[in-house]
Backbone bond lengths (Angstrom), bond angles and torsions (degrees), N, CA, C in turn:
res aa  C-N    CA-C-N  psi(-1)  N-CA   C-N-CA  omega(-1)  CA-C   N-CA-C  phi
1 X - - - 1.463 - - 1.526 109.37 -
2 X 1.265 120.70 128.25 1.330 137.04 -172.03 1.424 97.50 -80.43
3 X 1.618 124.15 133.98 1.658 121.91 157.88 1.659 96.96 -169.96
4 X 1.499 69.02 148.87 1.794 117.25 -162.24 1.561 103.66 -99.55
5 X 1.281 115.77 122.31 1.852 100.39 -175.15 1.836 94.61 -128.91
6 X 0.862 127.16 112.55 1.520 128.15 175.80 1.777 108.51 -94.57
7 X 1.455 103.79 128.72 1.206 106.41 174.67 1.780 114.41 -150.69
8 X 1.305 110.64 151.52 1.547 96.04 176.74 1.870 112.74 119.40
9 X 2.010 92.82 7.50 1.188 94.03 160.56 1.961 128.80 -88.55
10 X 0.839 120.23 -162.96 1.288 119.63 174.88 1.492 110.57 148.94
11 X 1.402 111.90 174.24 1.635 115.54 -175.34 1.748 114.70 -95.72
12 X 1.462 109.87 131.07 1.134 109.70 177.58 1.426 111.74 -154.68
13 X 1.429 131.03 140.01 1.482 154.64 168.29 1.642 94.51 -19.77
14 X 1.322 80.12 136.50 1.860 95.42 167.23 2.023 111.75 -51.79
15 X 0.995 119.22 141.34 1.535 105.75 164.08 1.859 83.23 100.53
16 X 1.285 124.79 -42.80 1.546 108.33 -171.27 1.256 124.84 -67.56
17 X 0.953 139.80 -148.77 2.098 153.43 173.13 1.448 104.17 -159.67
18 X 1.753 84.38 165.00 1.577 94.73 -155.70 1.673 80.71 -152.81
19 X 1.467 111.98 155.37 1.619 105.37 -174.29 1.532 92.00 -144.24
20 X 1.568 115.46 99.05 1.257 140.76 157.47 2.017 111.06 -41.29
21 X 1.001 111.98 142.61 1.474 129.28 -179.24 1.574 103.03 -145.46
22 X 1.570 99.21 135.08 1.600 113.30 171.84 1.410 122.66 -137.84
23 X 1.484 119.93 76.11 1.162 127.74 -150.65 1.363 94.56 -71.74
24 X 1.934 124.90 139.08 1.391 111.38 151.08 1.494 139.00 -143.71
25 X 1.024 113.99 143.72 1.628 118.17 -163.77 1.298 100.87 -95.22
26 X 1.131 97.85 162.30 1.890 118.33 159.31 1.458 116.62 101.05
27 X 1.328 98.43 -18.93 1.730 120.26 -131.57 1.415 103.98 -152.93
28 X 1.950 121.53 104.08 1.324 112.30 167.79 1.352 108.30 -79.61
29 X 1.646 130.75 110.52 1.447 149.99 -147.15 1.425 87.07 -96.97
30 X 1.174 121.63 -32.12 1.743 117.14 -158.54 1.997 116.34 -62.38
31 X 1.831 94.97 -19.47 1.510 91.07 172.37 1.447 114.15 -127.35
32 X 1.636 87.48 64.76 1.847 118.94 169.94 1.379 99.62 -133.81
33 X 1.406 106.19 166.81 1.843 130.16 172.45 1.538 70.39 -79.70
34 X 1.607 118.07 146.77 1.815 116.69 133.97 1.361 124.33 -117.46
35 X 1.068 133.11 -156.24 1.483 121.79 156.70 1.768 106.27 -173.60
36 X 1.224 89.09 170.58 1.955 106.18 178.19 1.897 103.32 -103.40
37 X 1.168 120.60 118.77 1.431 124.23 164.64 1.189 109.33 -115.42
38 X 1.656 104.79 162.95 1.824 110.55 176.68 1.457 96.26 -140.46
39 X 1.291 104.69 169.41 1.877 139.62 -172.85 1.240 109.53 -125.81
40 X 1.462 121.59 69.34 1.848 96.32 163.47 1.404 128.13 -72.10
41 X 1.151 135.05 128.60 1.494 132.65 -166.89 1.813 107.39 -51.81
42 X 1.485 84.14 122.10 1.802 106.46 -170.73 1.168 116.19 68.15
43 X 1.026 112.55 32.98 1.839 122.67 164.06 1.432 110.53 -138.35
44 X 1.421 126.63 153.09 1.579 149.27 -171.79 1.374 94.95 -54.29
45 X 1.307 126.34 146.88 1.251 140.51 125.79 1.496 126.79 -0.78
46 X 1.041 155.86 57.81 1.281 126.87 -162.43 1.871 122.57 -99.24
47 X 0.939 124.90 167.42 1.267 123.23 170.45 1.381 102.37 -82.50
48 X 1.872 129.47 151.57 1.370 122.23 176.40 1.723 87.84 -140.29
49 X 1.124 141.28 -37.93 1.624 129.02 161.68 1.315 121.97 -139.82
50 X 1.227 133.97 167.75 1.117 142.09 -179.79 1.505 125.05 -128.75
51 X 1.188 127.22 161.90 1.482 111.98 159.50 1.902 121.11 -160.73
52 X 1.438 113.72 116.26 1.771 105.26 -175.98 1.085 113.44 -68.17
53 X 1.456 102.92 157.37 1.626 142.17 173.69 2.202 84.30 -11.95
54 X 1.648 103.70 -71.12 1.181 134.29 -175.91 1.807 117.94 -47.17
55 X 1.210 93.27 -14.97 1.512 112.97 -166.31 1.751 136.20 36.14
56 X 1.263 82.91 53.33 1.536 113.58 147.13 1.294 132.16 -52.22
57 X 1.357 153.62 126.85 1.051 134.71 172.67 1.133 133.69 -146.87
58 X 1.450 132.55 133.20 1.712 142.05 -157.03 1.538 99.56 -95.75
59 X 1.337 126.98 -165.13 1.050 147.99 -135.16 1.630 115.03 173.60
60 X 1.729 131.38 122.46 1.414 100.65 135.29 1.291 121.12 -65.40
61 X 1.496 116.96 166.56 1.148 125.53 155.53 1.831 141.14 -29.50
62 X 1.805 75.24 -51.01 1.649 91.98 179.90 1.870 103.64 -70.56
63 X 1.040 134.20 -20.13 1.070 140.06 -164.78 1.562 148.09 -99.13
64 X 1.902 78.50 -15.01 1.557 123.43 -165.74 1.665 103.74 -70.17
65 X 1.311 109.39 117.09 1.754 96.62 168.44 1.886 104.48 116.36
66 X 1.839 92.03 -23.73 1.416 87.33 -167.67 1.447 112.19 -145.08
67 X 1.454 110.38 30.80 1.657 134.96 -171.07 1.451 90.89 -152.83
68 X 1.739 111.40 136.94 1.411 119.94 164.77 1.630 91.25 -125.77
69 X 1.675 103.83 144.32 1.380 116.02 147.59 0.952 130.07 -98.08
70 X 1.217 127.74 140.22 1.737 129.03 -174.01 1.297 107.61 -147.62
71 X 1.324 125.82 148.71 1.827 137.95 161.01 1.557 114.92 -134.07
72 X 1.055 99.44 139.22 1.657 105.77 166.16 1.206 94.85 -132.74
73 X 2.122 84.64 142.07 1.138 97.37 -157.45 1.629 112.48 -92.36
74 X 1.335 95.46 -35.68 1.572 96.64 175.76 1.496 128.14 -73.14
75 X 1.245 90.49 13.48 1.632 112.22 172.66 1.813 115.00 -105.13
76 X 1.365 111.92 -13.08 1.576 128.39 -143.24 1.190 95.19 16.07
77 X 1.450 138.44 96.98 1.139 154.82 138.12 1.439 133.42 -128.12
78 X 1.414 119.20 132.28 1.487 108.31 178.97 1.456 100.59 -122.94
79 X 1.620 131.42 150.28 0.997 171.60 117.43 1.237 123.91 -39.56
80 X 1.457 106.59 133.74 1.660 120.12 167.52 2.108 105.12 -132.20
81 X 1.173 111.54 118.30 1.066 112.23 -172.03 1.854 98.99 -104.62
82 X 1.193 103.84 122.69 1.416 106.18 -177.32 1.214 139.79 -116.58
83 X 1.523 140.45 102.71 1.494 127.01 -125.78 1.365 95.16 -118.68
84 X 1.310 132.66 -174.72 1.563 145.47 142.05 1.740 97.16 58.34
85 X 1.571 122.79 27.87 1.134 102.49 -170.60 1.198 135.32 -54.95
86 X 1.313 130.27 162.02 1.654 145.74 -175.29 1.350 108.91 -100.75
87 X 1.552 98.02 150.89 1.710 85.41 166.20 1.424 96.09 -92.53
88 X 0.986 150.10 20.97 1.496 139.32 -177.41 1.888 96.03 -104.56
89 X 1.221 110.26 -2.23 1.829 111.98 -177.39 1.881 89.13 -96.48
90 X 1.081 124.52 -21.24 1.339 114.88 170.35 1.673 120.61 -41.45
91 X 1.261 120.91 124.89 1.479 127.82 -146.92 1.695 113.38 162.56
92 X 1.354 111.15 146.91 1.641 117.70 153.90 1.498 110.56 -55.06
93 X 1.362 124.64 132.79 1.175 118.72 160.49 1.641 133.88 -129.53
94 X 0.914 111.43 113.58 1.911 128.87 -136.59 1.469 97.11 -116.29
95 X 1.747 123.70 121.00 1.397 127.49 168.95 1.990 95.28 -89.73
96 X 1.473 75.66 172.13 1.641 81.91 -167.09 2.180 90.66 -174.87
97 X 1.903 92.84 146.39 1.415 107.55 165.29 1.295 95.60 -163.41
98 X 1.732 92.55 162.48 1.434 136.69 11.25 1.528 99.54 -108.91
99 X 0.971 116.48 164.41 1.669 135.67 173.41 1.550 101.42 -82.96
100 X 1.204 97.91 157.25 1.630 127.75 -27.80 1.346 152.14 -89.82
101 X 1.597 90.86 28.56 1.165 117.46 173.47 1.089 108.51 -140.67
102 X 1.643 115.20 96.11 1.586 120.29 173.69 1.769 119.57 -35.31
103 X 1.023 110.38 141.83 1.746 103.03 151.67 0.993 129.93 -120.71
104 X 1.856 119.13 0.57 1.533 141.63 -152.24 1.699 96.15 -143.67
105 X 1.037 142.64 85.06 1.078 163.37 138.96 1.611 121.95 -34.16
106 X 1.522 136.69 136.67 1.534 110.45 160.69 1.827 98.13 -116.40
107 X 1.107 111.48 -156.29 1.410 127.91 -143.64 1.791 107.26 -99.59
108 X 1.458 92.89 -13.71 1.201 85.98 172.02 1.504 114.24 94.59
109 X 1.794 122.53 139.91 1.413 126.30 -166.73 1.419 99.23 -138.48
110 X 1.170 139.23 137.57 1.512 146.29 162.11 0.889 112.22 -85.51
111 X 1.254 120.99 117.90 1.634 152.17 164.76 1.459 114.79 -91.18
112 X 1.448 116.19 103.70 1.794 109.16 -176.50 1.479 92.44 -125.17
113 X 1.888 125.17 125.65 1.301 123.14 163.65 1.659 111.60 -91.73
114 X 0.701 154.40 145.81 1.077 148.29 169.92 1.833 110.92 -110.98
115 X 1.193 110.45 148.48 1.829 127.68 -161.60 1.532 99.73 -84.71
C-alpha cells in the first residue's frame, strides 16, 4: 500500500519559511515526476512545483525565486523549502505522484502566513 504523509506545516509571519516534508512508503517515488500542490479555500487546486525521475525542476510563477524542490532518494522523501512567505501562499499543501497525473496523493499540511 502506497502512502504519502505530509508534515511540517504551521503558521508563520509574512517574510518567514516553513520546510514541507513528504515522507513515502510502499512506493520507490524516486523513478516518478512528483510534485507539491495547494488548496486555497474556494479556489482550484493548483500545482506550485514539480520535480523528474532526473530531477529537474519547474515552478509556478507565483512561487518562482522563493520555493525550492528537493527529494532524497534514499530517504524516499521529497521537500518543499519555502522562503519570503506570502499570505496569499496560505493554503493546504499536498505532495502527490507521478505526474502528471498523480494517483497517490497524501493527506495534506496547512500552511497559514499571516500579514
Amino acid at each position: 500500500q502506497v502512502q504519502l504523509v505530509e508534515s511540517g506545516g504551521g503558521l508563520v509571519q509574512a517574510g518567514g519559511s516553513l520546510r514541507l516534508f513528504c515522507e513515502v512508503s510502499g512506493r520507490t517515488f524516486s523513478r516518478y515526476a512528483s510534485g507539491w500542490f495547494r488548496q486555497a479555500p474556494g479556489k482550484e487546486r493548483e500545482s506550485v512545483a514539480q520535480i523528474t525521475w532526473s530531477g529537474t525542476t519547474h515552478y509556478a510563477d507565483s512561487v518562482k525565486g522563493r520555493f525550492t524542490i528537493s527529494r532524497d532518494n534514499a530517504k524516499n522523501t521529497m521537500y518543499l523549502q519555502m522562503n519570503s512567505l506570502k499570505p496569499e501562499d496560505t493554503a493546504v499543501y499536498y505532495c502527490a505522484f507521478p505526474l502528471p497525473t498523480p494517483t497517490y496523493w497524501g493527506q495534506g499540511t496547512q500552511v497559514t502566513v499571516s500579514s
